[in-house]
ZANUKE-961257 format. One record per atom (N, C-alpha, C): residue number from 0; chain; x, y, z. Coordinates in nm, 2 decimals. Example, Ala and Ser with C-alpha at 12.3 -4.5 7.8 and 13.67 -1.06 7.14 Angstrom:
! ZANUKE-961257
seq, mol, xx, yy, zz
0, A, 1.32, -0.57, 0.78 $
0, A, 1.23, -0.45, 0.78 $
0, A, 1.32, -0.33, 0.78 $
1, A, 1.28, -0.22, 0.71 $
1, A, 1.37, -0.11, 0.71 $
1, A, 1.29, 0.00, 0.79 $
END
This chain:
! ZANUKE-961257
seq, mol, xx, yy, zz
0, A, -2.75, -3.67, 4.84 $
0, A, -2.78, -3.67, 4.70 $
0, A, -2.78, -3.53, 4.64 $
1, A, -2.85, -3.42, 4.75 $
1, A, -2.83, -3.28, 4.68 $
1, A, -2.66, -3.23, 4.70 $
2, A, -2.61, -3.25, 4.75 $
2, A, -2.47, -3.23, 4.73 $
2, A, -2.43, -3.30, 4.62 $
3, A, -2.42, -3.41, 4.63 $
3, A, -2.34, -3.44, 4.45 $
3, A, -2.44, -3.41, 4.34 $
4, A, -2.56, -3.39, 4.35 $
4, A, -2.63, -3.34, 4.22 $
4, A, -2.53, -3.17, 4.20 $
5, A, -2.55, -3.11, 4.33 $
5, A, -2.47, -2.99, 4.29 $
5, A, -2.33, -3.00, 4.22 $
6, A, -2.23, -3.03, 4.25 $
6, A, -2.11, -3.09, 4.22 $
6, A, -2.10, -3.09, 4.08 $
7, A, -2.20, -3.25, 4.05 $
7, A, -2.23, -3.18, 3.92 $
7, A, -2.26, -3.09, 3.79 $
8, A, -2.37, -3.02, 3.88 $
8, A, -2.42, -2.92, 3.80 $
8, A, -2.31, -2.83, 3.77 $
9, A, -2.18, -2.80, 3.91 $
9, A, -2.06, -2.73, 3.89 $
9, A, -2.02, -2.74, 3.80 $
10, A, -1.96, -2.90, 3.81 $
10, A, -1.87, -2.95, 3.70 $
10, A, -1.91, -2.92, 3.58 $
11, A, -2.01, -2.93, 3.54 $
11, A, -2.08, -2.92, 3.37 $
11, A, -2.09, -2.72, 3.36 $
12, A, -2.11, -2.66, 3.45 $
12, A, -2.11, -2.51, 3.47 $
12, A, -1.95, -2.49, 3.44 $
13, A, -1.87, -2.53, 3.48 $
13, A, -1.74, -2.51, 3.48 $
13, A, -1.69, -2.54, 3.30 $
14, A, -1.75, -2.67, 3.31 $
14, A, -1.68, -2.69, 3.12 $
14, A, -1.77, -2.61, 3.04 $
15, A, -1.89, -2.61, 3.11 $
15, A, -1.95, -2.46, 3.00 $
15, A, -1.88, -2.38, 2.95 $
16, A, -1.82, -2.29, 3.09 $
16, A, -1.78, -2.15, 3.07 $
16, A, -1.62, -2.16, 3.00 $
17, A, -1.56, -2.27, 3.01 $
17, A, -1.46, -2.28, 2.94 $
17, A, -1.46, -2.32, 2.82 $
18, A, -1.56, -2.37, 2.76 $
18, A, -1.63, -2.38, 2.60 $
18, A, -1.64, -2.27, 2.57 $
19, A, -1.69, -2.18, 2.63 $
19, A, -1.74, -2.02, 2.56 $
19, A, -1.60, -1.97, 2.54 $
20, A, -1.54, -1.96, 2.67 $
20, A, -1.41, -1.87, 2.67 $
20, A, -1.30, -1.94, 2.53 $
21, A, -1.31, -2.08, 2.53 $
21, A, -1.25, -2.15, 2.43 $
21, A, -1.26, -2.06, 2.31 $
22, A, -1.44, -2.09, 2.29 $
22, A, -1.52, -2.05, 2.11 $
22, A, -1.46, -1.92, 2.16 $
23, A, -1.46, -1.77, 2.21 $
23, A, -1.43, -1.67, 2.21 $
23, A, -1.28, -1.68, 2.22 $
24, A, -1.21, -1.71, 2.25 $
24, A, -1.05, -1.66, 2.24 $
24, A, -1.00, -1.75, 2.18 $
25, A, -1.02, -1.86, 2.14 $
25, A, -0.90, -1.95, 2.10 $
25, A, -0.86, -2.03, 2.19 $
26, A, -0.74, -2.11, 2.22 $
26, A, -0.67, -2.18, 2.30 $
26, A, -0.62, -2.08, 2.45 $
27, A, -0.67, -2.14, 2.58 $
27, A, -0.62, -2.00, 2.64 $
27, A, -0.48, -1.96, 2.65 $
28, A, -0.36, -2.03, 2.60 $
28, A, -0.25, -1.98, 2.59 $
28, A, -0.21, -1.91, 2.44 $
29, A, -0.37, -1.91, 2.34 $
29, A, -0.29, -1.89, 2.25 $
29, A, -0.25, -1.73, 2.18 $
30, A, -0.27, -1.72, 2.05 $
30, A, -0.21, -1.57, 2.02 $
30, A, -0.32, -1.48, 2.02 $
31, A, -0.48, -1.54, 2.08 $
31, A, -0.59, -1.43, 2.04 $
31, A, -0.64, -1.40, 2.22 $
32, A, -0.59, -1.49, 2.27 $
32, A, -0.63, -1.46, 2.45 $
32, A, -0.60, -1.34, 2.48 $
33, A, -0.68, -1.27, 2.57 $
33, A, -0.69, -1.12, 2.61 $
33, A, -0.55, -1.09, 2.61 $
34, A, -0.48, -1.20, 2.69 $
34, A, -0.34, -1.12, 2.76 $
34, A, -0.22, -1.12, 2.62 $
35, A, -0.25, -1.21, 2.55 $
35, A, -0.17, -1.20, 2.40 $
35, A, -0.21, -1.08, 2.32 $
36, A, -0.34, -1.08, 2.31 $
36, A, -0.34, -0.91, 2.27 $
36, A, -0.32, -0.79, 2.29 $
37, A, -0.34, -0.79, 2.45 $
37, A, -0.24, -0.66, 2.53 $
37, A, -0.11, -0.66, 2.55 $
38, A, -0.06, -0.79, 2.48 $
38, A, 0.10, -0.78, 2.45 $
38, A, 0.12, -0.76, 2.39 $
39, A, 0.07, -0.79, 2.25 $
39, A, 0.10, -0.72, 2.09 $
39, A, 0.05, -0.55, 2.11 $
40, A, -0.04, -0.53, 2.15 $
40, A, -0.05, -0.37, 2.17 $
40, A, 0.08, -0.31, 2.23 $
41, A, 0.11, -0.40, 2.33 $
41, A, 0.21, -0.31, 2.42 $
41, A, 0.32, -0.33, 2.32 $
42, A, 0.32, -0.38, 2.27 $
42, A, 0.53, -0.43, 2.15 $
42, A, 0.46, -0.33, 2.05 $
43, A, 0.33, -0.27, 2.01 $
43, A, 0.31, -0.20, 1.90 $
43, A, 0.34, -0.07, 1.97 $
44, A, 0.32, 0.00, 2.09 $
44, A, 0.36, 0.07, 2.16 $
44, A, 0.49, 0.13, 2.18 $
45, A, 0.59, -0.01, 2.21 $
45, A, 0.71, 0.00, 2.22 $
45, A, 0.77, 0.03, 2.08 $
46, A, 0.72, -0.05, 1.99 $
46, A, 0.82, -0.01, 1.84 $
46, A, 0.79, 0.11, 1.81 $
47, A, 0.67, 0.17, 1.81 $
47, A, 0.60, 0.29, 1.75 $
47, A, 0.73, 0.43, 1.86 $
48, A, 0.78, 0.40, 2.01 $
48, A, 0.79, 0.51, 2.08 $
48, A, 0.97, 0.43, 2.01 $
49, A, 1.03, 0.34, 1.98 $
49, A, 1.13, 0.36, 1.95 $
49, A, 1.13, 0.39, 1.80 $
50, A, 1.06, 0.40, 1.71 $
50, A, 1.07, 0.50, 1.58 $
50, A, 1.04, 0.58, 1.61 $
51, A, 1.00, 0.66, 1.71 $
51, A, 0.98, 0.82, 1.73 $
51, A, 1.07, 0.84, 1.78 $
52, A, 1.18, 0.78, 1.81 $
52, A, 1.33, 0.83, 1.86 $
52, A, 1.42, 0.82, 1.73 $
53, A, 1.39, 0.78, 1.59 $
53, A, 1.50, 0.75, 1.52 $
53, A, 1.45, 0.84, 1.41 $
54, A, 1.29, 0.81, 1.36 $
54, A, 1.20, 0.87, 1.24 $
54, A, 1.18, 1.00, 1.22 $
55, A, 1.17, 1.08, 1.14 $
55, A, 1.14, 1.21, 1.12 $
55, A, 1.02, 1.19, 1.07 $
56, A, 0.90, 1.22, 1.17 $
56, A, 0.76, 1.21, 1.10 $
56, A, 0.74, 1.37, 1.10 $
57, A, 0.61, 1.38, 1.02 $
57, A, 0.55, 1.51, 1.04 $
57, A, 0.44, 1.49, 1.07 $
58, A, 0.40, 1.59, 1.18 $
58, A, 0.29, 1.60, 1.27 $
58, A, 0.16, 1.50, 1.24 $
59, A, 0.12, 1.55, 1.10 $
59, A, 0.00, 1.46, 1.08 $
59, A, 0.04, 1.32, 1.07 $
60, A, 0.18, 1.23, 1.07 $
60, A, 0.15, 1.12, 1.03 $
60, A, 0.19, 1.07, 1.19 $
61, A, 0.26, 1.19, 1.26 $
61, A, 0.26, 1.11, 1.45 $
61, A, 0.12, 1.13, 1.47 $
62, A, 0.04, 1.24, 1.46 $
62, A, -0.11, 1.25, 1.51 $
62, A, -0.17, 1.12, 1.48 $
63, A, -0.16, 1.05, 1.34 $
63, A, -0.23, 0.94, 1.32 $
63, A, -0.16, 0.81, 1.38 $
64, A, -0.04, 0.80, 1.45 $
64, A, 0.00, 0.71, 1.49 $
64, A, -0.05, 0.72, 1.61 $
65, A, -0.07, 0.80, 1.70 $
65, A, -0.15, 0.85, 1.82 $
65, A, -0.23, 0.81, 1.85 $
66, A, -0.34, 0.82, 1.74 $
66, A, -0.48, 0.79, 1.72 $
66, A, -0.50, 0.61, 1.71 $
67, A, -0.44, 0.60, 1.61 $
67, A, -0.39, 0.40, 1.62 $
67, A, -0.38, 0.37, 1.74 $
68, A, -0.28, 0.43, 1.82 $
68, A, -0.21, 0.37, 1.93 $
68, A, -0.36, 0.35, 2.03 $
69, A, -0.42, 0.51, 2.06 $
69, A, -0.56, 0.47, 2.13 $
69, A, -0.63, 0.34, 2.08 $
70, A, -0.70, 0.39, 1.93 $
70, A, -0.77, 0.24, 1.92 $
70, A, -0.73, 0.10, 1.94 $
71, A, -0.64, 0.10, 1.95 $
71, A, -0.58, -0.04, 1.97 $
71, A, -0.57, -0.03, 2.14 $
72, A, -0.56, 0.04, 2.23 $
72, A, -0.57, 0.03, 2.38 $
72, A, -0.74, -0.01, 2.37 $
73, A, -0.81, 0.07, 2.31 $
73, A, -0.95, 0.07, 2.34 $
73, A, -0.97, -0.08, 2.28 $
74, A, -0.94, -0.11, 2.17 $
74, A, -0.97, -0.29, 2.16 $
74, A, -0.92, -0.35, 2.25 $
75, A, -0.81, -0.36, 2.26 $
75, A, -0.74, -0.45, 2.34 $
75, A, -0.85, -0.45, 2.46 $
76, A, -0.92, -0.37, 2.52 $
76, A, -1.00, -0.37, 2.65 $
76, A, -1.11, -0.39, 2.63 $
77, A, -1.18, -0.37, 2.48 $
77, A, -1.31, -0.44, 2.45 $
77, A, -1.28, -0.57, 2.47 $
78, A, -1.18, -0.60, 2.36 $
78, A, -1.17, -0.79, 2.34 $
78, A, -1.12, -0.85, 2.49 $
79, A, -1.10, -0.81, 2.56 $
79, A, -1.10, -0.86, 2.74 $
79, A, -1.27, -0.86, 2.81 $
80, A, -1.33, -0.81, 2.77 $
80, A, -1.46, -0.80, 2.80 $
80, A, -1.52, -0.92, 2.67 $
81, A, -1.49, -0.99, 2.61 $
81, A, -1.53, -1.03, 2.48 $
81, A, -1.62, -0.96, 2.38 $
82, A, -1.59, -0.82, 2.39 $
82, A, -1.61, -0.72, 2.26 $
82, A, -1.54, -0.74, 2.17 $
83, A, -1.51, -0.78, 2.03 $
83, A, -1.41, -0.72, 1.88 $
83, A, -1.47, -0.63, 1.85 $
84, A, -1.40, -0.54, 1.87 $
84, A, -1.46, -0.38, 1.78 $
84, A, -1.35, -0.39, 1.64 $
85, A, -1.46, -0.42, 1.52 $
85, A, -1.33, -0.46, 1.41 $
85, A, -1.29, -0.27, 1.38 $
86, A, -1.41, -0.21, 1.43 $
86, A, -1.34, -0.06, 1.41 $
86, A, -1.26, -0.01, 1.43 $
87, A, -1.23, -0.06, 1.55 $
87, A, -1.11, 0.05, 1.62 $
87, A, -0.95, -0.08, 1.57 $
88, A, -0.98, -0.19, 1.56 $
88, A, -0.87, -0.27, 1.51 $
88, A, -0.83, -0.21, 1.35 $
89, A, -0.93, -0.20, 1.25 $
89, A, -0.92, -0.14, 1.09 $
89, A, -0.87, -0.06, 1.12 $
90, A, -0.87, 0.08, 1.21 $
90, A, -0.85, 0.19, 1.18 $
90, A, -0.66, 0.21, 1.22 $
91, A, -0.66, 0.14, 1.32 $
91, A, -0.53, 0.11, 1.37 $
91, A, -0.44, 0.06, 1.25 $
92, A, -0.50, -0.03, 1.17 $
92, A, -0.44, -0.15, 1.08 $
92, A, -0.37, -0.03, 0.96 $
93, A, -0.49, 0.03, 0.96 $
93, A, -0.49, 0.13, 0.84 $
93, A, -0.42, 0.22, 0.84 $
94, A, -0.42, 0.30, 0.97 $
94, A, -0.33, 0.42, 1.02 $
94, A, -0.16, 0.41, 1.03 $
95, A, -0.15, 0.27, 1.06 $
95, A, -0.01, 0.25, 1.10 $
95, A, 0.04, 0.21, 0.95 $
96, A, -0.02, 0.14, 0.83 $
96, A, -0.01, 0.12, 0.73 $
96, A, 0.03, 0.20, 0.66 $
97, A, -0.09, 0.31, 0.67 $
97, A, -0.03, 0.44, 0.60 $
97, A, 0.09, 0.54, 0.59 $
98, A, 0.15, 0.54, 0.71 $
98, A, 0.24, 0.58, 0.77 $
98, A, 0.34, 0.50, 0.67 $
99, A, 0.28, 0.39, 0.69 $
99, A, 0.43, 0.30, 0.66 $
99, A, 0.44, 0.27, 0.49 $
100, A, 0.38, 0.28, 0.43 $
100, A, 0.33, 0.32, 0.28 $
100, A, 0.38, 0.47, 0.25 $
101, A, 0.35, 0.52, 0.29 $
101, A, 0.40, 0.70, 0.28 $
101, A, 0.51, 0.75, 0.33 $
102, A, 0.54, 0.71, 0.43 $
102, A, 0.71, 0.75, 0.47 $
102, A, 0.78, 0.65, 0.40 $
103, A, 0.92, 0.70, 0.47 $
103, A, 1.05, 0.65, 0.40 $
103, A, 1.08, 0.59, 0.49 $
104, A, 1.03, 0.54, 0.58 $
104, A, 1.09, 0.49, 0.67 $
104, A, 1.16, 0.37, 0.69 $
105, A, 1.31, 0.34, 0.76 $
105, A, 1.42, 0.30, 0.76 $
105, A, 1.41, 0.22, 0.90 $
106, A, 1.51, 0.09, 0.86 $
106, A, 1.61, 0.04, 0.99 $
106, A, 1.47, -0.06, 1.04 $
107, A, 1.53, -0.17, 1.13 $
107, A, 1.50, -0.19, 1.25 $
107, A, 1.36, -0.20, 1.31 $
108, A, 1.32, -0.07, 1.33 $
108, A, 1.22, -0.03, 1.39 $
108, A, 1.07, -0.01, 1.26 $
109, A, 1.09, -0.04, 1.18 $
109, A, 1.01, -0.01, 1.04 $
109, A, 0.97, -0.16, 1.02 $
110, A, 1.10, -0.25, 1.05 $
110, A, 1.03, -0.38, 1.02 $
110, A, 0.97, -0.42, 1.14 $
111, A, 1.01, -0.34, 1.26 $
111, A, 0.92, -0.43, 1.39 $
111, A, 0.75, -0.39, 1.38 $
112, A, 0.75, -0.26, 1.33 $
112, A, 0.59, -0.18, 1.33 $
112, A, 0.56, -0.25, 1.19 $
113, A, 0.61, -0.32, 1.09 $
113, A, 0.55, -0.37, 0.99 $
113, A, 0.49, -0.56, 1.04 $
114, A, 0.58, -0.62, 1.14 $
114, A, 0.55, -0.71, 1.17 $
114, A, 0.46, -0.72, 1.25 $
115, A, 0.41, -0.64, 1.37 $
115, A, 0.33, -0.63, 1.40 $
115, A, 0.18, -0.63, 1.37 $
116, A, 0.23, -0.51, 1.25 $
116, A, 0.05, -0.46, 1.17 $
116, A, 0.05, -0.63, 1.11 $
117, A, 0.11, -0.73, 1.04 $
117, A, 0.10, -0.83, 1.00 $
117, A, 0.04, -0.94, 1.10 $
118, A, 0.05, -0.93, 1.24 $
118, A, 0.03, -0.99, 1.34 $
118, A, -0.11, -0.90, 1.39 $
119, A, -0.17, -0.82, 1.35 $
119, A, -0.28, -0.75, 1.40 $
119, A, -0.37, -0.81, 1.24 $
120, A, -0.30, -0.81, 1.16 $
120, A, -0.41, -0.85, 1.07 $
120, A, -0.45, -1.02, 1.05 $
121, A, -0.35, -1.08, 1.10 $
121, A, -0.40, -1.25, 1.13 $
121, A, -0.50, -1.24, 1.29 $
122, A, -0.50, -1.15, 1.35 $
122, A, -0.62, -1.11, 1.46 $
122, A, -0.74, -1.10, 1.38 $
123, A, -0.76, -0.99, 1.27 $
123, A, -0.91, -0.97, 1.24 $
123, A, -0.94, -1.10, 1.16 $
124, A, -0.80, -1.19, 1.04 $
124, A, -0.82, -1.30, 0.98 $
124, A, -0.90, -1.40, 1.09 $
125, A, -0.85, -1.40, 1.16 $
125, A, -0.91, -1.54, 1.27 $
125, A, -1.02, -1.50, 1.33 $
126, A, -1.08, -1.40, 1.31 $
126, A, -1.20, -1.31, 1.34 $
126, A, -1.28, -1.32, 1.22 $
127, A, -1.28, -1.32, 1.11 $
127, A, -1.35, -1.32, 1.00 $
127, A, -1.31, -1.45, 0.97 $
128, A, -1.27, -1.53, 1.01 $
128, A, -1.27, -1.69, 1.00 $
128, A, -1.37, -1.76, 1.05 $
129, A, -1.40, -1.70, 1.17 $
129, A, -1.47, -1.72, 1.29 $
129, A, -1.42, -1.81, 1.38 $
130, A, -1.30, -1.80, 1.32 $
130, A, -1.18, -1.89, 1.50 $
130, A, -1.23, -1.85, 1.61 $
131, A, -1.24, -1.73, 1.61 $
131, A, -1.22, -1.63, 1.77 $
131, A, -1.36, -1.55, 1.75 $
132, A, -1.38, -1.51, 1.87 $
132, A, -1.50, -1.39, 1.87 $
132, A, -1.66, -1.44, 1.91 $
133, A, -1.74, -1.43, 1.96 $
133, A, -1.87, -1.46, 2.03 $
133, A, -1.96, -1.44, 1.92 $
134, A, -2.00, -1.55, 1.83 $
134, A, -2.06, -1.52, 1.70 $
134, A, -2.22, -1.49, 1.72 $
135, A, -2.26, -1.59, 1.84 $
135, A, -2.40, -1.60, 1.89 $
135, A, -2.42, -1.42, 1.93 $
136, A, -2.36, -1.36, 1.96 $
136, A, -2.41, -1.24, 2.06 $
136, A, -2.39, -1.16, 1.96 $
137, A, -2.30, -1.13, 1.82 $
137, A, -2.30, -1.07, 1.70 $
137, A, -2.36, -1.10, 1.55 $
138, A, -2.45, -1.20, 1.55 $
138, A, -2.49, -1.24, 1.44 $
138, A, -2.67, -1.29, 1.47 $
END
């Protein structure tokens, strides 16, 4: 009898924790799960180092691409812990915006870093939706 009571208690422990992880990421295959976010970081990565092979920036607007590129590593590793830091996501959103508002920038590689930031801002949408994110532990 205490064996299947335990069993039990697993079983219901088990759909717990996948309720939470549900309410906090979304569907686990979908576009807000840890590992979808460290893959949009890494393609923001990759476009950002292939317009530094084509772009002619000046210093302060690679510095501020720099600085994005961190905040967005450092989210990306909050939101695996089920942290959103909407700070370090804004400032990213903002930084890479500006760049892309202010330069001239051309080709290819302008629409990949524009599609992205468009894909980083349906992240905070579905966060200020309250799709995604641990509302109990922040509110």
């Amino acid at each position: 009898m205490l064996l299947k009571t335990l069993r039990i208690c697993a079983v219901l422990f088990a759909g717990t924790a996948a309720s939470v992880l549900f309410a906090q990421y979304g569907p686990p295959e979908g576009p807000y799960a840890p590992d979808a976010v460290r893959s949009l970081v890494d393609r923001v990565h990759n476009d950002l180092n292939h317009g530094y092979s084509v772009w002619n920036l000046h210093s302060g607007d690679r510095d501020r691409l720099n600085h994005a590129e961190r905040d967005l590593r450092s989210f990306s590793r909050d939101w695996e812990h089920g942290r959103f830091d909407r700070g370090d996501l804004d400032s990213s959103i903002g930084a890479i915006q500006h760049v892309l508002d202010e330069n001239r920038l051309r080709g290819g590689e302008r629409d990949a870093l524009s599609a992205d930031v468009g894909q980083l801002r349906h992240l905070r949408e579905a966060y200020n939706r309250h799709e995604i994110g641990n509302w109990e532990q922040h509110h």
